[in-house]
Each structure stands twice: as structure tokens, then as C-alpha cells.
C-alpha distance (Angstrom), angle and dihedral (degrees) to the residues before:
residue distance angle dihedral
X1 . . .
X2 3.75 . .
X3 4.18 114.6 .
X4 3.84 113.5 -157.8
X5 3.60 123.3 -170.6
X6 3.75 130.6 -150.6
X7 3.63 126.4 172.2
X8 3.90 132.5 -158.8
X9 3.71 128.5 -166.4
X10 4.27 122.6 -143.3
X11 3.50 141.8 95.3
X12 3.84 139.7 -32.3
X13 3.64 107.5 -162.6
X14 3.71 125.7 -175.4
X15 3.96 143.2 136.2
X16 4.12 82.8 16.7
X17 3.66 90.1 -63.3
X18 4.09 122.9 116.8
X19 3.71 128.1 -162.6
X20 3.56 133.4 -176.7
X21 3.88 113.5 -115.3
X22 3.82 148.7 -176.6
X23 3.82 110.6 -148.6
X24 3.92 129.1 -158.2
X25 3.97 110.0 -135.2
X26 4.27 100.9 -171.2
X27 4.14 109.5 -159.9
X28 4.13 104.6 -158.6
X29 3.93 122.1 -170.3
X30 3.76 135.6 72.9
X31 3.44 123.4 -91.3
X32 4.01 100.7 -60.3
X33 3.28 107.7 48.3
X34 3.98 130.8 6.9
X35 4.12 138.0 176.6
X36 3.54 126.6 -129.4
X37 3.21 133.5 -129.2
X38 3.54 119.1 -148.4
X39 3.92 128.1 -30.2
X40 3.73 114.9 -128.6
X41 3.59 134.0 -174.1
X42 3.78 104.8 -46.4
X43 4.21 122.8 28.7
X44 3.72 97.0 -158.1
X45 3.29 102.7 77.9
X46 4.01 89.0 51.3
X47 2.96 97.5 51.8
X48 3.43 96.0 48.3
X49 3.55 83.9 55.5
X50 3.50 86.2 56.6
X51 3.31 93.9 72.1
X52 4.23 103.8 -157.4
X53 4.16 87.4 -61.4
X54 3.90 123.0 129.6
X55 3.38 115.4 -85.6
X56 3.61 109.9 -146.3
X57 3.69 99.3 -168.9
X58 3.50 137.9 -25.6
X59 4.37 105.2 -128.7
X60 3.42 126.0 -155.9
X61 3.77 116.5 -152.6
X62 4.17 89.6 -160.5
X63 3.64 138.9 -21.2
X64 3.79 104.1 -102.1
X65 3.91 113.8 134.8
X66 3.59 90.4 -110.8
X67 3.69 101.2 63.5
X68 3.41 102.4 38.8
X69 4.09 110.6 29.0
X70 4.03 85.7 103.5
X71 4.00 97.6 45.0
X72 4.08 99.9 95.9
X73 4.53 86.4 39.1
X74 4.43 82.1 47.2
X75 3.74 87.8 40.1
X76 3.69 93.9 58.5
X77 3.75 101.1 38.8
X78 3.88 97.7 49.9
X79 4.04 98.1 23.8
X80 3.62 103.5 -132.5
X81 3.56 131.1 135.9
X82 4.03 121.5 -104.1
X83 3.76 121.8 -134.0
X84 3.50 132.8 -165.8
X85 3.93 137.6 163.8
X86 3.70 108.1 -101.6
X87 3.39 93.9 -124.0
X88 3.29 93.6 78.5
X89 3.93 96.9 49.6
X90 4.09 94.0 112.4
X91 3.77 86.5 55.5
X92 4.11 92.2 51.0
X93 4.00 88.7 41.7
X94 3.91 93.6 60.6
X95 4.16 93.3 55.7
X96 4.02 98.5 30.8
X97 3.96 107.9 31.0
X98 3.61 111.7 170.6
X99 4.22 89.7 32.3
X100 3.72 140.0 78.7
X101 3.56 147.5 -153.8
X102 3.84 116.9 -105.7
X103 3.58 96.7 -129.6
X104 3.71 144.2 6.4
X105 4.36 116.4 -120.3
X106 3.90 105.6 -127.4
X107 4.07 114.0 -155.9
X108 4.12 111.5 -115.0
X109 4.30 90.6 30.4
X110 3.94 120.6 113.2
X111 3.74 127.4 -121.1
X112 3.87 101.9 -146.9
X113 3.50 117.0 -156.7
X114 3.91 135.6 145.0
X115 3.73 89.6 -3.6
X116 3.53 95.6 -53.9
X117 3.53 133.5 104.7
X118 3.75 121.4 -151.3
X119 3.72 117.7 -166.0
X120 4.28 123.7 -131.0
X121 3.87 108.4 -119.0
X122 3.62 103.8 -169.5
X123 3.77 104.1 -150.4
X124 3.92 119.5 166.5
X125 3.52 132.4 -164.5
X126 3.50 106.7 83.5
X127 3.74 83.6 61.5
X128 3.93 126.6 -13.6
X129 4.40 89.1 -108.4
X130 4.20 91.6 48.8
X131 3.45 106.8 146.9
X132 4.60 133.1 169.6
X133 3.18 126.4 -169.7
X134 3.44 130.1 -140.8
X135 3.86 140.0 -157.5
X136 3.45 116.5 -159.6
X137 4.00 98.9 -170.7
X138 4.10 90.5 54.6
X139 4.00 90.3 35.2
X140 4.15 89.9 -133.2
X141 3.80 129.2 134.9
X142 3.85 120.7 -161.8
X143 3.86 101.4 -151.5
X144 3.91 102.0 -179.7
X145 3.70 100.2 -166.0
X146 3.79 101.8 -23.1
X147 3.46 102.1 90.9
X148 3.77 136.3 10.4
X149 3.50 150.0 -176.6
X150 3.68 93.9 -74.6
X151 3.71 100.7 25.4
X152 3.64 146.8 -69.0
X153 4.07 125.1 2.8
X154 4.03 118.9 -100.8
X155 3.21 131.6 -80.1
X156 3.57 144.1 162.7
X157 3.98 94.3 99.7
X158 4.25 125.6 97.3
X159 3.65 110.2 -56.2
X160 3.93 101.6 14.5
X161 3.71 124.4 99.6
X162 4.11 123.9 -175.8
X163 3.86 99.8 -151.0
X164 3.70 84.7 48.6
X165 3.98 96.5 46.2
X166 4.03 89.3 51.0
X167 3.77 96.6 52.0
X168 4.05 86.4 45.7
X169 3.79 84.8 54.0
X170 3.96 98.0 39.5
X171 4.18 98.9 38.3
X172 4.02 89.0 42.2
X173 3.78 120.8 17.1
X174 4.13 97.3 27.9
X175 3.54 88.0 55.6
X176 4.03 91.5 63.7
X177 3.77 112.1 86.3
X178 3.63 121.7 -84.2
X179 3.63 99.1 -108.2
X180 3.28 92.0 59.3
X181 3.81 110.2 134.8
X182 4.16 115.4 -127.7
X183 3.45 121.4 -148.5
X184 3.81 110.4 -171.0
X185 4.21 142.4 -160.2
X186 3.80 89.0 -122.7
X187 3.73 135.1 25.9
X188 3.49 127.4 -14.9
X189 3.81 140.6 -4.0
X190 4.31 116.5 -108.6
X191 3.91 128.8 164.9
X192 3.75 133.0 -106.4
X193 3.89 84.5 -103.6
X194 3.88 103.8 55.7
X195 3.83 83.1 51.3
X196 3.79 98.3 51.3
X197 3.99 107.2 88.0
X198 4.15 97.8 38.0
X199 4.07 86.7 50.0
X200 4.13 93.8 42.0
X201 4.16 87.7 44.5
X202 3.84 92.9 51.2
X203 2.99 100.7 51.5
X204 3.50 96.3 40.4
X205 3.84 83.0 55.4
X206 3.83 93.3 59.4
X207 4.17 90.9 37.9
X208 3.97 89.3 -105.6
């Protein structure tokens, strides 16, 4: 399975606050057909990365502003549907009133792209509708904003929820083998194993 990565640069708003990001967009298929990860800040340069092949579906890990403020512009170019968990649905209704997603991502179904099939996780915390998706065959996890190279995803703002975010990534993702490859929303890539310890010790810490 080939994993592509594009990355955007803009603005995650929330709680009145703005800060100035760099977003990872992963494209996941073969050379046919492909799923998208994510559509931050600016849908021509997906696209482009697209390259003319079928878009199967453009996923949204959450609904923060900064992952999906180019879905409708990326659903139009590449005509694909967009699915997100409906948990998430007051997030998406505060950047694209008057639109919708095409579909809502239910926990235990398979994305199948490329000849692979990568399973939903749905892991809140982050945001109530967090989901990853993992492929067993390739051994890779896209986390979006649940866990990171250095630990868990942020909270501390509406809708997000440490203790909650830790069992997500203890129940669902610390369960996967340790080699498992993680490809993040931000920064760079780390495995379920260089995570282990700082996840087990926080929540520990707050008697998780």
C-alpha cells in the first residue's frame, strides 16, 4: 500500500483562540484509487497530489477547523464523498453551515482501498468524533490528533477531555503491536512502542 503525504499550513481556531499550523494530509491506495486523509487549509495541493485517480472517500479524523476547512473545495475538485463520525457534527456545522458530510465513520467498519482494508478506531478525547485507522497488513495507524510523537493529542479546550483521550489511546491504539507505524495530523511519524511508557505514566498519574 503506498502512503503519500501532503502538508498544508493555516489556522486552527477554537475557544476564540488562533494558532498558526502545519497539517499532515496522508493519501492511501495504489495507483487507481486512493483515500484521503484529512483536508486542511488549501485543496489544491491535494488534489494535485491526487493525481486524476479515484478518490474513494475523503476521511476526516475529527472536526476541528484545521482538518477539515478544505473538505467541501477537495470534495468538489476530486468528487468523492466526505465522512466523518457524527460526533463531531457541531464541530463541522461551525466552518460549513448550510453543508454536510456524505457519510458518517462507524467504529469496527473497514475502509477498503488499494486492496487494503483499514479498520475505524473510534477514539475520543481530542474531540468527542476522534477516530484512527488502522491497517493490519501494512502494520500503520493514522492517528490524526490522538496521539503524537511525544504523546497524546491536546486537550483542555470545549469538547476534549484528557482522562478520556488516554483510555482512547490505551483501550484502542496501545493494544496494536508495538511496531506499529504512526502517522500523525502534525509533525512527525513514531510507533505504538515509543509512545507506550509516557501514555501508561499519564494516565497512571491521573488514576486512568
Amino acid at each position: 500500500m503506498a502512503v503519500e503525504l501532503v502538508t498544508t499550513d493555516g489556522i486552527f481556531a477554537l475557544d476564540g483562540g488562533e494558532w498558526e499550523v502545519t497539517n499532515n494530509i496522508w493519501i492511501v491506495g495504489d495507483d487507481r484509487e486512493v483515500v484521503v486523509f484529512d483536508a486542511a487549509h488549501d485543496a489544491a495541493p491535494i488534489a494535485a497530489a491526487v493525481n486524476g485517480r479515484k478518490v474513494k472517500a475523503i476521511v476526516l479524523t475529527h472536526g476541528h477547523n484545521d482538518h477539515i476547512n478544505a473538505a467541501v473545495p477537495l470534495r468538489d475538485a476530486v468528487d468523492a464523498p466526505i465522512l466523518l463520525h457524527a460526533a463531531d457534527r457541531m464541530l463541522w456545522d461551525v466552518v460549513w453551515p448550510g453543508e454536510a458530510p456524505d457519510g458518517e465513520l462507524t467504529p469496527g467498519e473497514l475502509l477498503r482501498v488499494g486492496g487494503h482494508d483499514l479498520g475505524v478506531l473510534h477514539t475520543p478525547g481530542h474531540s468527542p468524533g476522534c477516530c484512527c485507522f488502522h491497517d493490519v497488513a501494512s502494520g500503520i495507524v493514522f492517528s490524526g490528533d490522538t496521539l503524537f510523537c511525544g504523546g497524546p493529542g491536546a486537550t483542555g479546550r470545549s469538547y476534549s477531555d484528557e482522562p478520556t483521550i488516554l483510555r482512547s489511546i490505551r483501550d484502542r491504539l496501545l493494544a496494536l503491536p508495538d511496531h506499529t507505524v504512526v502517522h500523525t495530523g502534525h509533525g512527525d511519524s513514531t510507533t505504538i512502542g515509543a509512545e507506550r511508557e509516557r501514555v501508561l505514566a499519564r494516565a497512571a498519574e491521573l488514576g486512568v
